[in-house]
C-alpha positions, -999 to 999 in steps of 0.1 A, spaced: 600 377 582 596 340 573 607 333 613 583 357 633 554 345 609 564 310 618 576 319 653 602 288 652 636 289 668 660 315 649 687 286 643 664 273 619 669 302 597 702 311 603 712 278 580 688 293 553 701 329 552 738 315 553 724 291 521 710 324 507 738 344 508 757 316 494 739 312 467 738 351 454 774 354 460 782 320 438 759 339 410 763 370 411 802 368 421 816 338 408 793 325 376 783 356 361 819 368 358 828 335 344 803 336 319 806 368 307 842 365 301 833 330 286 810 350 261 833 376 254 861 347 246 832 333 226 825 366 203 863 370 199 857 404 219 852 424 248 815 439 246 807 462 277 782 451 293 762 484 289 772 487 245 742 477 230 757 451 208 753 431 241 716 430 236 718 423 201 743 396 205 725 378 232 692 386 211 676 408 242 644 419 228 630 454 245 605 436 263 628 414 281 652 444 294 652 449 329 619 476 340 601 467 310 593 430 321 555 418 332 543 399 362 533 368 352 497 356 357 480 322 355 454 325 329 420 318 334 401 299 307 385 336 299 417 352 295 431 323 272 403 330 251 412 361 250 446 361 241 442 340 214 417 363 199 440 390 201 466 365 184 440 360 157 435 396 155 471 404 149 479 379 125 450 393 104 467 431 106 488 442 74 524 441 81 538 476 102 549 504 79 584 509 64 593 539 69 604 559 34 641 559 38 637 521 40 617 516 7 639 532 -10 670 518 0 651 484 -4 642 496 -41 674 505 -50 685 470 -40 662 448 -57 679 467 -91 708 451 -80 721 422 -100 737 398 -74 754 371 -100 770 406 -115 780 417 -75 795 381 -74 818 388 -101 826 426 -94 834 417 -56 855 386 -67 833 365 -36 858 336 -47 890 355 -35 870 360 0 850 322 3 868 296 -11 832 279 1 803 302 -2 768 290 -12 737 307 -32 713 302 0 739 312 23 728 347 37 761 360 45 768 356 11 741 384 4 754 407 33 788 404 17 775 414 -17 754 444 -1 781 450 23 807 458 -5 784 477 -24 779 500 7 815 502 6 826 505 -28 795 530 -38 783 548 -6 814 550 18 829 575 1 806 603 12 823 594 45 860 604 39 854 627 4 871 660 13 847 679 -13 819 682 16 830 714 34 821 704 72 818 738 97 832 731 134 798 736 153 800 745 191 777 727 215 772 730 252 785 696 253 819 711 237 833 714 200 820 690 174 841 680 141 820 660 118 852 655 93 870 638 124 835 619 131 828 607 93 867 597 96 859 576 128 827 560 111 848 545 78 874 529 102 843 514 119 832 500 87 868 486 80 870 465 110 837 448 99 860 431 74 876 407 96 844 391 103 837 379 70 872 366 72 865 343 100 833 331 84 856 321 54 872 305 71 852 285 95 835 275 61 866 260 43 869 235 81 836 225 75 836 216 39 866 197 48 853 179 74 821 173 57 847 153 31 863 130 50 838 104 52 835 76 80 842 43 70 829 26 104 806 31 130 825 44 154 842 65 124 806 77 120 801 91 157 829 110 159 823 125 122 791 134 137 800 151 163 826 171 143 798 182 119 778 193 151 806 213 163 815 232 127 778 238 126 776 255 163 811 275 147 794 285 119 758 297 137 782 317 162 803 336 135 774 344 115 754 358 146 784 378 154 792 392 119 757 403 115 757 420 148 789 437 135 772 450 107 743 459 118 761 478 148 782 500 123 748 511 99 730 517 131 764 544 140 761 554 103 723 560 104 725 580 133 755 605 121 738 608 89 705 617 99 721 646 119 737 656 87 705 654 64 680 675 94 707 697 100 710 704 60 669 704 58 668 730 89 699 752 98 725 746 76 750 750 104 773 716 96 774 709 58 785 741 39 778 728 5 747 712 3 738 718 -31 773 712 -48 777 684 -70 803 653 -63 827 648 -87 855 618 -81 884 611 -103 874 582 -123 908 570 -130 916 568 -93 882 564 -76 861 542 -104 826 553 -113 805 553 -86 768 560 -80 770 597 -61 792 608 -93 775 640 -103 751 642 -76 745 669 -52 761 662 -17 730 664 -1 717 636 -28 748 613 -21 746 617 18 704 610 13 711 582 -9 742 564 13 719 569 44 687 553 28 712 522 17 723 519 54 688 521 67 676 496 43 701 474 50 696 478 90 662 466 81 671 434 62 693 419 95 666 431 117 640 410 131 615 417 104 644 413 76 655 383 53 691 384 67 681 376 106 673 342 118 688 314 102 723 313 82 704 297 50 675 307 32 648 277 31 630 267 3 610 291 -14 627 323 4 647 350 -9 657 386 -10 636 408 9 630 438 -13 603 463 -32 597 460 -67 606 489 -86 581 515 -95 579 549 -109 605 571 -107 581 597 -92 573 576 -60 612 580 -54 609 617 -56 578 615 -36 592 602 -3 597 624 27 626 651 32 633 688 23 660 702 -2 681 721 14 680 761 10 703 775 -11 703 803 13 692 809 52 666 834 35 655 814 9 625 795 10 621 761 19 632 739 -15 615 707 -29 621 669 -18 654 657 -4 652 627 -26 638 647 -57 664 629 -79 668 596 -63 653 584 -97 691 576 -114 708 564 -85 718 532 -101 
């Protein structure tokens, strides 16, 4: 196009097509396979290209996804004026609404003694070096309590699953809620490697230089545990964030199937009852299975929430000054029974019951 606008020689832009071609085949051949096996060595994984992890891990935001992107435009002095109205305007609007399941997982946290969790979950067997304002300390903590509290609505074999037959095939939620607790066993590693990467950098943090050029390599070896450190703790909180995103979605088909047709869970309405001697005391004792499966899925969703964008856990590894927990202060027992979400029918026939979460009010 470029030549008959021009109307120059065509060996002119034969040397710029072959530099064209050159260059798309060097990127799109050469570099962007080496760097995406370079990241993948980097994550200590392989991540498909198309798993949404990738996103998360190269923090992707929806706008900057391929289709979704804007032209850009030189502003004007009008439409700079404008946009920082709108800024204004935004900063003066009430933070977005959390969605019920959230609150109440983020009320049932802030019951939650950490300094107790501390002790309970032995954090001194797992992090040799672990501080206060370190926020993978807090995921740990939250992270075992999902575990040790929640997880067994996942592999109990007192919820009677029915084999339901899609046009996509035959479904087995037993084989699926199976599948989902060996995802949340293979977050475990993770926290191992922070552990790790931690004790190193205490370590080299000790040995202190004596000289100057002591000094500059110390520095630099501070530098690199810090770029360690940052990269483990963006990869373990993808990790976990990945597996409650899986475990919010499997739920959730659980909790409208038990609120509409009743097709998967066959006993909604009996209570869990665990062997104390073998199993502990947990939180779901005595509940109804559609309680514990409510109350494990409003924990995961709450938790989803705090390593989001909008939640205490994302962004930097430490809390600054000043910062903390991100949770709701208890209230009422009623506003817990209040949220959204049906009781399951006792029966097809029956009549549609009260709240899901009617007795969300002794969870803890």
């Amino acid at each position: 196009i470029q030549m008959k606008l021009e109307k120059r020689k065509a060996g002119e832009y034969s040397a710029k097509k072959k530099k064209i071609n050159n260059g798309i085949s060097l990127v799109y051949y050469r570099l962007f396979n080496a760097l995406y096996w370079l990241m993948c060595n980097y994550a200590g994984k392989v991540i498909s290209l198309m798993d949404p992890e990738m996103d998360r891990y190269l923090g992707v935001s929806d706008e900057e996804r391929p289709g979704r992107r804007k032209k850009r435009i030189l502003a004007q002095k009008a439409d700079e004026q404008a946009v920082k109205e709108g800024l204004e305007k935004e900063e003066d609007k009430s933070d977005p609404e959390i969605p019920d399941e959230v609150k109440i997982g983020l009320r049932v946290m802030s019951r939650l003694d950490m300094k107790q969790l501390q002790d309970r979950y032995e954090v001194d067997k797992h992090f040799k070096v672990i501080y206060s304002n370190d926020k993978v300390l807090a995921i740990f903590l939250l992270f075992q309590e999902f575990d040790e509290e929640y997880s067994s609505v996942l592999t109990t074999n007192k919820i009677k699953y029915n084999v339901v037959f899609t046009p996509e095939g035959k479904i087995d939620f037993r084989l699926r809620m199976l599948d989902l607790y060996n995802g949340l066993r293979k977050c475990t590693p993770q926290f191992k490697d922070y552990a790790e990467i931690m004790e190193a950098r205490e370590k080299t943090k000790n040995e202190r230089p004596t000289s100057n050029a002591q000094y500059i390599d110390f520095s630099k070896r501070i530098q690199e545990m810090e770029k360690r450190r940052n990269a483990s703790g963006k990869t373990l909180r993808g990790v976990i964030a990945g597996f409650m995103e899986k475990c919010i979605g499997e739920l959730r088909i659980l909790i409208d199937d038990m609120n509409n047709q009743q097709k998967i869970v066959e006993n909604p309405q009996e209570e869990l009852h665990f062997e104390q001697s073998i199993e502990g005391i947990k939180k779901v004792q005595g509940r109804k299975i559609y309680e514990a499966i409510n109350a494990a899925y409003c924990f995961a969703s709450a938790f989803l929430y705090r390593l989001g964008n909008d939640g205490d856990l994302a962004g930097d590894l430490d809390y600054k000054e000043g910062e903390g927990p991100q949770t709701i202060a208890d209230e009422h027992d009623e506003d817990d029974a209040a949220q959204s979400g049906k009781k399951p029918q006792k029966t097809k026939e029956s009549e549609e019951g009260d709240s899901i979460i009617r007795e969300l009010d002794d969870l803890v």
